[in-house]
BADOVEX-63906 format. One record per residue (C-alpha): residue number from 1; x, y, z. Coordinates in steps of 0.2 Angstrom, whole numbers, plus 2048, in hexadecimal, padded with zeros to 3 digits. Layout:
BADOVEX-63906
- lumke/X/Y/Z
- NUM/X/Y/Z
...
***
This chain:
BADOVEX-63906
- lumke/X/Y/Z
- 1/15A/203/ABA
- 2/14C/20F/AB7
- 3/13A/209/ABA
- 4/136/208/AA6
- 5/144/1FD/AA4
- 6/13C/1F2/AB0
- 7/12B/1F3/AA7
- 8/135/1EE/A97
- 9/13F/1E0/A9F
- 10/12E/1DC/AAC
- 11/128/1CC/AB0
- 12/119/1D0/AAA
- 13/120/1D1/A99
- 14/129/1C4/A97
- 15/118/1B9/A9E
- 16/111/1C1/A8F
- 17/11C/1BC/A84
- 18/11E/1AA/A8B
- 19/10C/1A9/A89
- 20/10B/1AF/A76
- 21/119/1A3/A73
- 22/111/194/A7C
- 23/101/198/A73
- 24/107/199/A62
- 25/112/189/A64
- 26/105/17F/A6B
- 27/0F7/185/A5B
- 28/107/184/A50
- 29/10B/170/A56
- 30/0FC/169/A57
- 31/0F2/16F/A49
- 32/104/16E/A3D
- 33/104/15D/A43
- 34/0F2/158/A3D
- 35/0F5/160/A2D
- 36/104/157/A2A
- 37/0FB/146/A2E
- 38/0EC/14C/A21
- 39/0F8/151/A15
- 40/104/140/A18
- 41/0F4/135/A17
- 42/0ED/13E/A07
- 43/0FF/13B/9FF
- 44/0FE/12A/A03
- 45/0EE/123/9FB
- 46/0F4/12C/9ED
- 47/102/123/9ED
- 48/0F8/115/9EF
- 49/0ED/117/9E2
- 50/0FB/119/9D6
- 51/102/10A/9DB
- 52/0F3/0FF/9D6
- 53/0F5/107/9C3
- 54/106/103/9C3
- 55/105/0F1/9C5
- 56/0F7/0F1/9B8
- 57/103/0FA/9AC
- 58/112/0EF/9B1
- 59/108/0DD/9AE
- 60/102/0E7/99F
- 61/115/0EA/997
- 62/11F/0DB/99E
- 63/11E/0D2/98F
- 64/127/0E1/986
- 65/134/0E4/992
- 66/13B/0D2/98F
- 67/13D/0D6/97E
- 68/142/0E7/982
- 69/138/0EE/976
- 70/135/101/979
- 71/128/107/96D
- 72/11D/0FA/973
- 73/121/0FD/985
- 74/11C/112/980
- 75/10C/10D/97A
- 76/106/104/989
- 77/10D/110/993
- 78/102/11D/98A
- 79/0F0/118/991
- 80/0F8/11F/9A1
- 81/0F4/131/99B
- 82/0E2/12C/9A0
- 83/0E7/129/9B2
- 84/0E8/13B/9BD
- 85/0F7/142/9C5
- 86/104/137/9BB
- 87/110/13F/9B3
- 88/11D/134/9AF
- 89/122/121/9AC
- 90/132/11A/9A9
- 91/135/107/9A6
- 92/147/100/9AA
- 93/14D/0ED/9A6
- 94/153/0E2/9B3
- 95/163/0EC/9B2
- 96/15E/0FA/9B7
- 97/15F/105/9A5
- 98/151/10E/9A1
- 99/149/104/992
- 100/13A/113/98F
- 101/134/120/997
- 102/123/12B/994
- 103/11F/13C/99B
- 104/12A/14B/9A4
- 105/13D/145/99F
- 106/142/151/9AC
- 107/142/147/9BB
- 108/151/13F/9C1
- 109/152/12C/9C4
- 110/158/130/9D7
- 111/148/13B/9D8
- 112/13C/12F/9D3
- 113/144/11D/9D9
- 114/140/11E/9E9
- 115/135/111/9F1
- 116/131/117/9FE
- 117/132/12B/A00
- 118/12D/136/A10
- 119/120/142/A11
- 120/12B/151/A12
- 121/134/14B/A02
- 122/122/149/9F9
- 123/11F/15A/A00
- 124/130/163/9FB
- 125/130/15C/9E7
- 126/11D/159/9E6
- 127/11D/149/9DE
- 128/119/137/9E5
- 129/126/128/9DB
- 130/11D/117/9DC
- 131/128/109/9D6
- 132/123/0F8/9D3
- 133/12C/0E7/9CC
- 134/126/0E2/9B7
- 135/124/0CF/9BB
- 136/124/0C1/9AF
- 137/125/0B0/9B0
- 138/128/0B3/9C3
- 139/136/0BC/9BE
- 140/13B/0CE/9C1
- 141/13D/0D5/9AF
- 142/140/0E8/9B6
- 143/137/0F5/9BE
- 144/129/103/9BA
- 145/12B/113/9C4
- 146/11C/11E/9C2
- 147/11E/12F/9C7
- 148/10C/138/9D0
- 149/10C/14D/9D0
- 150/104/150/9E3
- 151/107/162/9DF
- 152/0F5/168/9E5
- 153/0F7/15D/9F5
- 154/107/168/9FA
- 155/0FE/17A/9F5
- 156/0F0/175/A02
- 157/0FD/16F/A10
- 158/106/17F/A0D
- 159/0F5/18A/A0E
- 160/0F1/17F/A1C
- 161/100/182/A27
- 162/0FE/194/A21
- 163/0EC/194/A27
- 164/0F3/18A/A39
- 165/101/199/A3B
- 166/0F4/1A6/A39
- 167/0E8/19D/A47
- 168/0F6/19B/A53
- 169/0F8/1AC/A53
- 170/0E5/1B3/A56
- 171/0E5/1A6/A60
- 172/0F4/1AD/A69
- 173/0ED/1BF/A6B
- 174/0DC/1B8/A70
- 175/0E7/1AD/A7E
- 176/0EE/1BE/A83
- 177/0DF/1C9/A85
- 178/0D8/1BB/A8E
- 179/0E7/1BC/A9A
- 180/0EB/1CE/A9C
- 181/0E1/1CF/AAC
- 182/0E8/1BE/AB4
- 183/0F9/1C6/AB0
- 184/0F6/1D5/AB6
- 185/0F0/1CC/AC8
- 186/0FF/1C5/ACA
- 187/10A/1CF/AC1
- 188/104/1E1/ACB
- 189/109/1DC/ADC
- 190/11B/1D6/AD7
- 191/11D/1E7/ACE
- 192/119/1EE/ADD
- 193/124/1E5/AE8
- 194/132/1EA/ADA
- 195/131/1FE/ADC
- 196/12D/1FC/AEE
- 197/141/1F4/AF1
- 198/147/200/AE2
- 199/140/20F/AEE
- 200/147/207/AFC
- 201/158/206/AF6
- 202/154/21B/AF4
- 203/14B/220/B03
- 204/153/214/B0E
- 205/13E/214/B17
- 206/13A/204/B1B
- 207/129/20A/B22
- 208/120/205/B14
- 209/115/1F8/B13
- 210/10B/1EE/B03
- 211/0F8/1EA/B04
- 212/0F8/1D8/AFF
- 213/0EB/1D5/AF1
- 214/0E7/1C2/AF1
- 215/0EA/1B2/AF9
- 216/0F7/1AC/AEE
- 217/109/1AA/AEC
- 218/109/1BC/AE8
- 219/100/1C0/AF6
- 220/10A/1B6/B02
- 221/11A/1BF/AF9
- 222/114/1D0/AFD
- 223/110/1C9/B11
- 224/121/1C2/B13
- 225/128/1D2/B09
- 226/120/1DC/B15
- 227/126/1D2/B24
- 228/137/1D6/B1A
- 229/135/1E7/B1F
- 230/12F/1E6/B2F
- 231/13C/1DA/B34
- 232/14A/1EA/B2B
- 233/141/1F7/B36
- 234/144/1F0/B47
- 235/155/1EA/B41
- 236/159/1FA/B3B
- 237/151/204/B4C
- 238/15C/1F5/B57
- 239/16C/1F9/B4C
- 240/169/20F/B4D
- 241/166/20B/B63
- 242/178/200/B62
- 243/17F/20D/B56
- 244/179/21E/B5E
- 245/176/218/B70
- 246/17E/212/B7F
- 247/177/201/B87
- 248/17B/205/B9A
- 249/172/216/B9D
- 250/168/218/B8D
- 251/170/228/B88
- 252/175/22D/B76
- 253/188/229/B74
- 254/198/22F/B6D
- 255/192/22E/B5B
- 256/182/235/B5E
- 257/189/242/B67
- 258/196/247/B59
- 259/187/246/B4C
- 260/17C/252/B55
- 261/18B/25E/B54
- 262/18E/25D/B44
- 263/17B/260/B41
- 264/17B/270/B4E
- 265/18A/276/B46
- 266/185/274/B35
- 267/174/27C/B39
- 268/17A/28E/B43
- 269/176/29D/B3B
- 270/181/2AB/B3A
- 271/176/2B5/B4B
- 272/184/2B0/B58
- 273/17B/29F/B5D
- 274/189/293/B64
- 275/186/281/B6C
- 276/191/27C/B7A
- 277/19A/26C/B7B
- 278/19D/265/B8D
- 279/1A7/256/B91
- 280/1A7/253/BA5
- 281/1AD/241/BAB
- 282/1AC/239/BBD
- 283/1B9/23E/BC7
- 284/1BF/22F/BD0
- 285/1B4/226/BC6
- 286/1C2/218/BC5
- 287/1C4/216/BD9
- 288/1B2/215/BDD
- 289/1B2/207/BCF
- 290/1BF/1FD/BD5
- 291/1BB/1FE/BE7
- 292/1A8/1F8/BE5
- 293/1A6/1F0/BD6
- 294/19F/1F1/BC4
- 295/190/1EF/BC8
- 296/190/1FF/BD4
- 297/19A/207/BC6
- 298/18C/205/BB9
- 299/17F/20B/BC4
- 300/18A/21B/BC8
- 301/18C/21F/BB6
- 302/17A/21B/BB4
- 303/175/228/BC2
- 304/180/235/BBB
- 305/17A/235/BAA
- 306/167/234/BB2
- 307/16C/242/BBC
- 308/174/24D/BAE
- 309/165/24B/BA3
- 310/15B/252/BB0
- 311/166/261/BB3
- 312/16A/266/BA0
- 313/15E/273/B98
- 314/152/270/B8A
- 315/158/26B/B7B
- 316/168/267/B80
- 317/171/255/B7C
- 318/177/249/B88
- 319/181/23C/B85
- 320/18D/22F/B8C
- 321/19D/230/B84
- 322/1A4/221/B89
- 323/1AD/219/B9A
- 324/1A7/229/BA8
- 325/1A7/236/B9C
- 326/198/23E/B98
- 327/194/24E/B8A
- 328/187/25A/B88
- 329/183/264/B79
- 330/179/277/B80
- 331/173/283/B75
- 332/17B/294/B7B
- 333/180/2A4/B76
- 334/194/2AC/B75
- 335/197/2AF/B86
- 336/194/29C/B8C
- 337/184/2A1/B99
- 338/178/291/B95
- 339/188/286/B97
- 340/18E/28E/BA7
- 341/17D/28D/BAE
- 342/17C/27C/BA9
- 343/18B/277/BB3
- 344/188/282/BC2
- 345/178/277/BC4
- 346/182/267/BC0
- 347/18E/269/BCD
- 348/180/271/BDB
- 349/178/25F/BD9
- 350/186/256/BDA
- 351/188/25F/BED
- 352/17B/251/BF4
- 353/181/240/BF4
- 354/178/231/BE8
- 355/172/220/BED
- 356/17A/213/BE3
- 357/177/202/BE9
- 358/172/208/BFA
- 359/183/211/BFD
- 360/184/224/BFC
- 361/192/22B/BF4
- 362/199/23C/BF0
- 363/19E/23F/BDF
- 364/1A3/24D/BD6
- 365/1A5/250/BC2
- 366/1B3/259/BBA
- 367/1AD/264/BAB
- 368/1B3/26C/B9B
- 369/1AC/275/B8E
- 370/1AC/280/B7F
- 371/1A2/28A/B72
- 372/1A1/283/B61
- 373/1A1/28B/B56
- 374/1AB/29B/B5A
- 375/1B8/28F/B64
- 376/1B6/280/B5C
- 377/1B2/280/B47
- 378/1B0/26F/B45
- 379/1AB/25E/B51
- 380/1BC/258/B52
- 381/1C2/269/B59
- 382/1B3/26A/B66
- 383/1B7/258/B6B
- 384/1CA/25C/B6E
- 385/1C5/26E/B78
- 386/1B7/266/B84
- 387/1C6/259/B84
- 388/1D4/264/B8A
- 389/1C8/271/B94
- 390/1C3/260/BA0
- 391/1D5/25E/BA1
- 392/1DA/270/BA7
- 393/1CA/26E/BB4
- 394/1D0/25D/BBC
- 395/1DF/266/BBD
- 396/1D9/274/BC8
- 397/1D1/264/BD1
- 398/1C2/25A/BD4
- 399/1B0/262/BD2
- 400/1B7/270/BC6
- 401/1B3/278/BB4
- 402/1BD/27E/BA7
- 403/1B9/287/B97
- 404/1C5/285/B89
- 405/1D2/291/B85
- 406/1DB/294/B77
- 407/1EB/292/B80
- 408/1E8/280/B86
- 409/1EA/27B/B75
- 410/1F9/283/B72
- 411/201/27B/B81
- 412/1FB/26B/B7D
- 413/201/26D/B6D
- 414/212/271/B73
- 415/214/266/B81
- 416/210/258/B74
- 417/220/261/B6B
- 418/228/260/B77
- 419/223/24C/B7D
- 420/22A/24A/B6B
- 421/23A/253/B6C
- 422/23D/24D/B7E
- 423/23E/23A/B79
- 424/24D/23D/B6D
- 425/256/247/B7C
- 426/25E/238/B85
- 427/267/231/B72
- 428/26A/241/B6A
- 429/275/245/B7D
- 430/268/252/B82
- 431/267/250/B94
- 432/275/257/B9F
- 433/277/255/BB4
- 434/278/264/BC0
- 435/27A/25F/BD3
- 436/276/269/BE0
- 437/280/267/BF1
- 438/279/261/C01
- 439/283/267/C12
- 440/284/260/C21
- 441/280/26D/C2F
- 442/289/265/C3A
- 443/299/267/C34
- 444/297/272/C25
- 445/29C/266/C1A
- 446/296/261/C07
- 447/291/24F/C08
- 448/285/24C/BF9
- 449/27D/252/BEB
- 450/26B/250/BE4
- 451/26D/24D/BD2
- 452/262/257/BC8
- 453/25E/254/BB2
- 454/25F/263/BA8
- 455/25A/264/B95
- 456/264/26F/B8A
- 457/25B/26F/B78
- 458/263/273/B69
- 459/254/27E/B63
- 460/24B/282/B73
- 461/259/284/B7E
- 462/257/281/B92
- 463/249/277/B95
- 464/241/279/BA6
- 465/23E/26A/BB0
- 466/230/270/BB8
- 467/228/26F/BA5
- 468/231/260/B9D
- 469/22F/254/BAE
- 470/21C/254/BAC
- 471/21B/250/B9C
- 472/229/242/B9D
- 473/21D/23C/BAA
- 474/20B/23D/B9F
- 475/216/238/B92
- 476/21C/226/B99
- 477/230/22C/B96
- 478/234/232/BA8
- 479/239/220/BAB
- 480/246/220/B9E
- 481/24A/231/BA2
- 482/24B/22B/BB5
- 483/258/21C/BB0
- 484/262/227/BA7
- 485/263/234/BB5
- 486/269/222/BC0
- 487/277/21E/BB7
- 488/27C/22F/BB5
- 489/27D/233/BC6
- 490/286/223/BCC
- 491/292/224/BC0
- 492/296/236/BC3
- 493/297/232/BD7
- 494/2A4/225/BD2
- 495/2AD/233/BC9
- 496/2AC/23F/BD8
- 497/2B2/22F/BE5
- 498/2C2/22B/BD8
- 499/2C6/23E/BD7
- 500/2C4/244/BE9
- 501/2C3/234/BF4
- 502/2B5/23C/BFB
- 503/2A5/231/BFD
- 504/299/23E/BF7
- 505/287/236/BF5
- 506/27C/23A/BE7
- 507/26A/23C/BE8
- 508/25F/237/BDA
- 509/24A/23B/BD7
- 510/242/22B/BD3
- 511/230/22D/BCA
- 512/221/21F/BD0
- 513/220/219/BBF
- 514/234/214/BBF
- 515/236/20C/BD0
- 516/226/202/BCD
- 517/22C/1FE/BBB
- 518/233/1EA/BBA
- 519/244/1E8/BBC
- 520/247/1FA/BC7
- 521/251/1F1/BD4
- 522/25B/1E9/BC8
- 523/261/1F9/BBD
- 524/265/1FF/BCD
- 525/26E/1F3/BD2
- 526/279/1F3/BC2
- 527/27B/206/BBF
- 528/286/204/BD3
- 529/28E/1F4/BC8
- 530/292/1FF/BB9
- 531/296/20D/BC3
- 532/2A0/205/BD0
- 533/298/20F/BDE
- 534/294/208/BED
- 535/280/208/BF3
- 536/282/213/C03
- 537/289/220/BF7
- 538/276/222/BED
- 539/268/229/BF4
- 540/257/226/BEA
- 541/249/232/BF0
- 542/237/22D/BED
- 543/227/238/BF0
- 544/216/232/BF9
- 545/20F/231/BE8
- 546/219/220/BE5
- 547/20D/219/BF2
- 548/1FB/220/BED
- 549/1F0/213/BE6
- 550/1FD/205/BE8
- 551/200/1F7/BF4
- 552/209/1FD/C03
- 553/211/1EA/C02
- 554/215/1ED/BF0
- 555/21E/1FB/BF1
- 556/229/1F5/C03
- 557/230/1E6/BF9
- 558/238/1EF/BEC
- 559/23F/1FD/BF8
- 560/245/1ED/C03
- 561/24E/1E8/BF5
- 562/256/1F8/BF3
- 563/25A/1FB/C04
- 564/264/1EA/C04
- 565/26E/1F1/BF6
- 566/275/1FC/C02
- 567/26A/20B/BF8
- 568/264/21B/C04
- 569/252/21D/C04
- 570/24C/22E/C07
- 571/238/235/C05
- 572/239/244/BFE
- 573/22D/254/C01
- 574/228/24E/C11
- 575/219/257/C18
- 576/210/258/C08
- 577/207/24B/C09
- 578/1FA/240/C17
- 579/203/22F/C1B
- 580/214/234/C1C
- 581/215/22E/C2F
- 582/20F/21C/C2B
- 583/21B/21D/C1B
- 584/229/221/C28
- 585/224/215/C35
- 586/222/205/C28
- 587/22E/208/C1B
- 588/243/208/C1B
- 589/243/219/C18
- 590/255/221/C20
- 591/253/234/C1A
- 592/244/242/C1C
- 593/244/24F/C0E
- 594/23B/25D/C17
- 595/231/264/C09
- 596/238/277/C06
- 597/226/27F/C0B
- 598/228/27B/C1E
- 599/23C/282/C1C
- 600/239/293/C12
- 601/236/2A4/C20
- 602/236/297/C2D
- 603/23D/2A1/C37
- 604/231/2AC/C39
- 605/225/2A1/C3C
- 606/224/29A/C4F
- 607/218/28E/C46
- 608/224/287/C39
- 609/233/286/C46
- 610/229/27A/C50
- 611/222/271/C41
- 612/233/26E/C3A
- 613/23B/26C/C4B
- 614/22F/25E/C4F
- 615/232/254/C3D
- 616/245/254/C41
- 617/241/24E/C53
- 618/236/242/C4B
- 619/242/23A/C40
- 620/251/23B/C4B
- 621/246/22F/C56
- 622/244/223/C46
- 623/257/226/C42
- 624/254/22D/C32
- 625/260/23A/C2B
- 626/257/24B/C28
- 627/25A/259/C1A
- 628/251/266/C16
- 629/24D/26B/C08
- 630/24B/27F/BFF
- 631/257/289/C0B
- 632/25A/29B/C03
- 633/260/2A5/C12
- 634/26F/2A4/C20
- 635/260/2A6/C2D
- 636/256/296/C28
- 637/265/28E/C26
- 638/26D/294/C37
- 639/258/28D/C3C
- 640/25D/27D/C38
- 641/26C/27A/C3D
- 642/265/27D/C4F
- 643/255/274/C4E
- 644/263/266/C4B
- 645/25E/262/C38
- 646/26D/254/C30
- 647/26E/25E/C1E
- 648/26A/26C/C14
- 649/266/26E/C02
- 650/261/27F/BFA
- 651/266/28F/BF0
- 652/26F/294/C00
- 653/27E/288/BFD
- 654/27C/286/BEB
- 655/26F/286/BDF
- 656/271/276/BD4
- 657/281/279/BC7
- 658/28A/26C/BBC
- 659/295/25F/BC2
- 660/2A4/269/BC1
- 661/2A1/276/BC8
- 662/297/26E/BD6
- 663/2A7/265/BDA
- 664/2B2/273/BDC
- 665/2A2/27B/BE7
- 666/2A4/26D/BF1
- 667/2B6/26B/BF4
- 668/2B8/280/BF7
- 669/2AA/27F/C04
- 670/2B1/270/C0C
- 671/2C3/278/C0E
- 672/2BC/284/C14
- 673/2B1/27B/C22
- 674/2C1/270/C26
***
């Protein structure tokens, strides 16, 4: 609604018009109302008058109407020409029927019989009927109706009323001149308050404020309107510091942070200016967090983003991006120089440890970045680049940076594929078993197998496990895909013991997040059932990494429970890790997996010979079974047979080859050992 319409539809208009109405009404009641009672009363002692004559004339013809003698009757009636405003008599017996009549035949009997009419009937015909009873003898001989013309009476009510109509409206007019500036008081600051909420709802500024003008309720309306607004501008400022702001360190957040992106992007020229977007996060931000508190956390995150203000340059952005992830925005150039700087200063302060709490603790910040908009076109794509270039730097490890390249996204994209593709595998009977043999240097002999998943794709072909593992793991599936490999395996063993009588044991990888899944011990337990293989004849390997960040308790129930199924436990890639003793020592562990970098050239390494002959001492003493892992040549496997090591497993017997064939393997080289 446009602001003439306003002025058309006002208040203050329609006050005027109220008022005009009001005026005219009031002039128009009252003075209709005193004219009428002039006019009524005027009518009346007319009437009056006319009545007296009538009696005089009806006394005057009684004696005629007894007889019913008309002529005589007509010639009485005649003298009443002398009276003024009469204009018609009519005599009627005691019947009713008229017995003469004198003057204006026109009139009707209903018009003129009537004994007592109202002033609006004496006004609409203009004639006033008086009818009295012709007496004689006290008895009613008929009636005389006399008939009175107020004609002259109704012309000057009519001009009167005329007259009132006219005043009521001057008077109306003068009322409104009068009021104009009373109107305009009261009427000015309401308008005001109008087009200040109709450019509100436009300009969205509620910094405005009205001068109030008087005391009244106006006044007191534009005060409490005012108070309107000032209430909406600290409302609004609370609602933009919750909406663009975070509450714990005070930084802009994830939404301001995208905004001023999409402003910096929309506002670079075409000179080569670039911004730089920087996601860096906590490392280990979790641990520190859990291990003193929420308390310590918040005042780490505090610290950080206290220290990275600090550290960025002028005019860039920092913000906290949510949980201990933190993004700046720096305004650079095409080869990323005010971004590397940044960081390099990031991570030199970071060398010093922080007070938090009175503790001092180390932290370091991984960091990924990249140019928008010659990398990154949009937000979005700048938020998933800083995104995948922090991940490519944790994976380097702790304290380190990555710009974005385009190839990260292309093997996200097809590790994502792949994720896709590879949960489909197990049903679509994907997933195939190769085994490869271990050897018992002691007699030569095959003894057991390490069971080992391939993927054959229809479209892709061979799949490497060394790219689909990971991502089964990232992916959550490697349990599924672990349990699968289970059940495989143990039912191939079965066939092997049916087919040959030989107990050959079959080793199997278990993955932390399937051995710590619910129910692990259970699908063990009924994969043997299924399989009808007995316990001692499956091995289950486990790494360190099953242990890091877990209970040590935890973790030796469920390999308790194992055990007592008969199951072999072996930790694999021993030597990797930093607690493999106190895992031996604690845990019912009966094999050692020497991890192939302590086995490969060992023997030309005085070093490695006394490293490895030192583990197989080591776990002889704890009676645990040694193999060793990654052999390739006769000497490193002539090494190990006389440094006493249990078993072998490597490309030297046999690189890992379907079940067939890893039979016959088997069964040729024990022939041939026999």
């Amino acid at each position: 609604m446009g602001l003439r319409t306003v002025r058309k539809k006002g208040i203050g208009n329609r006050v005027a018009r109220l008022m005009a109405v009001a005026v005219i009404l009031a002039v128009v009641v009252v003075a209709g109302l005193i004219s009428v009672y002039d006019a009524n009363v005027a009518a009346q002692q007319k009437r009056a008058a006319v009545e007296g004559t009538a009696y005089v004339f009806a006394s005057a013809v009684a004696d005629h109407v007894a007889t019913r003698d008309a002529s005589a009757i007509r010639t009485v009636l005649r003298s009443l020409d002398r009276v003024p405003g009469v204009i018609s008599a009519t005599v009627h017996g005691a019947d009713g029927k008229a017995i003469a009549t004198l003057g204006q035949k026109a009139l009707l009997t209903s018009d003129v019989i009537v004994t007592d009419p109202s002033f609006f009937d004496m006004m609409s015909k203009g004639i006033v009927p008086v009818s009295v009873d012709i007496i004689k003898g006290g008895a009613v001989q008929g009636t005389l109706v006399l008939t009175t013309d107020i004609s002259d009476l109704r012309q000057d009510f009519f001009q009167t009323m005329m007259a009132v109509v006219a005043a009521s409206l001057l008077a109306a007019a003068f009322a409104m001149l009068l009021l104009t500036p009373l109107l305009r008081k009261i009427v000015d600051p309401i308008q005001k308050l109008t087009r200040s909420v109709q450019d509100l709802r436009v300009s969205q500024n509620y910094a405005v404020t009205l001068p109030r003008a008087s005391d009244d309720e106006t006044g007191i309306l534009v005060e409490n309107f005012n108070g309107l607004l000032h209430d909406i501008r600290d409302r609004d400022q609370s609602l933009q510091q919750l909406a663009y702001f975070d509450t714990l360190t005070g930084l802009p957040n994830r939404a301001a942070f995208q905004r001023d992106l999409a402003e910096r992007l929309a506002g670079l020229q075409q000179d080569g200016s670039q911004v730089a977007a920087i996601l860096l996060d906590i490392d280990g931000f979790r641990a520190l967090n859990n291990a003193f508190g929420l308390a310590a956390g918040d005042a780490i995150l505090q610290h950080v983003g206290s220290i990275l203000t600090e550290q960025s340059p002028p005019g860039a952005l920092v913000a906290r991006l949510g949980g201990d992830e933190f993004g700046i925005l720096v305004p650079d150039r095409l080869d990323g120089e005010a971004a590397m700087a940044t960081l390099a200063h990031i991570h030199a302060t970071f060398y010093q440890p922080i007070n938090v709490n009175g503790m001092e603790l180390h932290l370091t910040l991984s960091a990924g970045a990249t140019l928008a908009p010659v990398h990154a076109p949009t937000v979005s794509d700048a938020l998933r680049f800083m995104d995948l270039a922090a991940n490519a730097a944790r994976k380097q490890g702790a304290g380190r940076s990555a710009f974005f390249r385009q190839e990260m996204d292309e093997t996200l994209r097809k590790e994502t594929e792949l994720a896709q593709r590879l949960r489909s595998a197990i049903d679509n009977n994907e997933l195939t078993l190769h085994f490869q043999p271990q050897q018992q240097l002691s007699s030569w002999q095959i003894v057991g197998f390490e069971a080992l998943v391939r993927w054959n794709h229809p479209t892709l072909g061979t799949v490497s496990p060394a790219l689909f593992i990971p991502i089964a793991e990232r992916s959550g599936f490697v349990a599924a895909i672990g349990d699968w490999v289970l059940r495989e395996a143990c039912a191939q063993a079965r066939t092997w013991l049916d087919e040959t009588g030989r107990p050959y044991v079959v080793a199997v990888n278990v993955s932390p997040a399937q051995i710590l899944q619910s129910g692990f011990v259970r699908r063990v337990e009924a994969a043997l059932a299924d399989a009808r293989l007995p316990g001692e004849l499956l091995c289950l390997e486990l790494t360190e990494s099953i242990f890091l960040g877990r209970s040590l308790g935890g973790v030796r129930s469920i390999l308790d429970e194992l055990s007592q199924l008969g199951v072999n436990l072996a930790l694999d890639d021993f030597g990797t890790g930093f607690s493999s003793l106190a895992y031996l020592s604690q845990l019912p562990f009966n094999k050692l997996k020497i991890d192939r970098s302590f086995v490969t050239a060992s023997q030309t390494s005085v070093k490695r010979t006394e490293i490895l002959r030192s583990i197989v001492q080591m776990a002889h003493s704890l009676e645990m079974t040694v193999v060793a892992e990654g052999a390739e040549t006769q000497a490193e496997l002539q090494l190990l047979h006389d440094l006493g090591a249990d078993q072998v497993q490597g490309f030297v017997v046999s690189k890992p080859v379907p079940a067939p064939q890893a039979l016959a393997l088997a069964e040729h080289l024990n022939s041939a050992a026999a």
